[in-house]
C-alpha positions in Angstrom: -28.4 6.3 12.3 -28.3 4.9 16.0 -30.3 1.8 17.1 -31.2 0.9 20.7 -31.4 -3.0 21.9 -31.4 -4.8 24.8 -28.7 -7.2 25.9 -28.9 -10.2 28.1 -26.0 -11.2 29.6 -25.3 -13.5 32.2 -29.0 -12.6 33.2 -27.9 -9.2 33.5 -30.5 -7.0 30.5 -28.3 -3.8 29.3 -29.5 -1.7 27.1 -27.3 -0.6 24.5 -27.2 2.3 21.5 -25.7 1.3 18.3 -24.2 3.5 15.8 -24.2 2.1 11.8 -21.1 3.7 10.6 -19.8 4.5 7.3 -19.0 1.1 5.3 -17.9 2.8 2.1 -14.6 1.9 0.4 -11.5 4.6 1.7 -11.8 6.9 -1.0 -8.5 7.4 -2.7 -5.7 10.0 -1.4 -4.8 12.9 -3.7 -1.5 12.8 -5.2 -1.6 9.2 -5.5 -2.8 8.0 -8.1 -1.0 5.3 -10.2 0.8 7.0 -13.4 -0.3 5.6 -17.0 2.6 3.4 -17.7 3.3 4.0 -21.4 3.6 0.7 -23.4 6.7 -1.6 -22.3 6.5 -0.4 -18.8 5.1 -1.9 -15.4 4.2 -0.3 -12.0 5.2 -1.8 -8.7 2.7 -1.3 -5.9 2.7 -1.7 -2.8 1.8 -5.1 -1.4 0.5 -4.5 2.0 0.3 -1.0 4.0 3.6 0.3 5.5 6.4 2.5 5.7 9.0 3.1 3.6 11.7 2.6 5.2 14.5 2.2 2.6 14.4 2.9 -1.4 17.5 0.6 -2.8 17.1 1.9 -6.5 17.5 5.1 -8.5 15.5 6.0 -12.0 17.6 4.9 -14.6 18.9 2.2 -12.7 19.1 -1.6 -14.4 17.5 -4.3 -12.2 17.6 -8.1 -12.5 14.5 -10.2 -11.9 14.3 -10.4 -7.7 16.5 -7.4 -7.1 15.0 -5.6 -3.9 13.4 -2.3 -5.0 12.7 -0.8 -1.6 11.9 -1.9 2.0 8.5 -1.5 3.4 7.9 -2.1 7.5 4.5 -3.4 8.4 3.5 -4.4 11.8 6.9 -4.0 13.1 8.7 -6.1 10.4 10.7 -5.3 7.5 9.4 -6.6 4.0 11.5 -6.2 0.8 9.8 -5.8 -2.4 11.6 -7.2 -5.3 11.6 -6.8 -9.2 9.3 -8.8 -10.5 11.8 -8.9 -13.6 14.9 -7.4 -15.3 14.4 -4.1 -16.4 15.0 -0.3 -16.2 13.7 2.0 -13.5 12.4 4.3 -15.3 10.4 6.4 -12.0 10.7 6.1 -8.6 7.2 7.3 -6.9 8.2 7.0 -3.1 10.8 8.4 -0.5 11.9 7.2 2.8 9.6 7.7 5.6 6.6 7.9 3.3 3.4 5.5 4.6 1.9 3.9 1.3 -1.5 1.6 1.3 -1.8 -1.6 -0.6 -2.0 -0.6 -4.3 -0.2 2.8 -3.7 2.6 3.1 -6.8 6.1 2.5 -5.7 8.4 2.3 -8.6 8.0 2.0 -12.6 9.9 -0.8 -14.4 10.5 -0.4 -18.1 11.4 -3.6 -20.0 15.0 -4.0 -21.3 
């Protein structure tokens, strides 16, 4: 829906057309929805929006507690993500190169 107002400014009147836009949530991508982890398992997800720009784990890897998972670059800087705590990966659910947004899965822990 458009709107038309006038504007004063610096005792100049404009008059201006304004467009309401869309102020729904982003609706979520396909394909990326977070997996069911089964009991004893966690999913990492991503913290802010980025890049991947490195994955430093493999499934089946052991991890200790603040081991770095992955490397994500937001807004020019890179940002490791670490374990939140010793475990097993048990699926990784991102590649190099891939963009993620906040809450996107990024790798499945399951609990020694």
């Amino acid at each position: 829906m458009k709107r038309r107002f006038r504007v004063r400014v610096n005792g100049q009147v404009f008059e201006v057309e304004v467009e309401e836009v869309d102020t729904e949530p982003p609706r979520e991508r396909p394909g990326r929805r977070e997996p069911l982890p089964s009991s004893g398992e966690e999913t990492i997800s991503a913290p802010l929006p980025g890049l991947v720009v490195e994955v430093r784990v493999r499934e089946g890897e052991e991890v200790e507690a603040g081991q770095v998972l992955l490397v994500l670059e937001a807004m020019k800087m890179e940002n490791e993500i670490p374990s939140p705590r010793a475990g097993r990966v048990s699926r990784v659910l991102v590649r190099p190169g891939e963009a993620v947004n906040v809450g996107d899965p990024l790798v499945v822990l399951e609990a020694r």
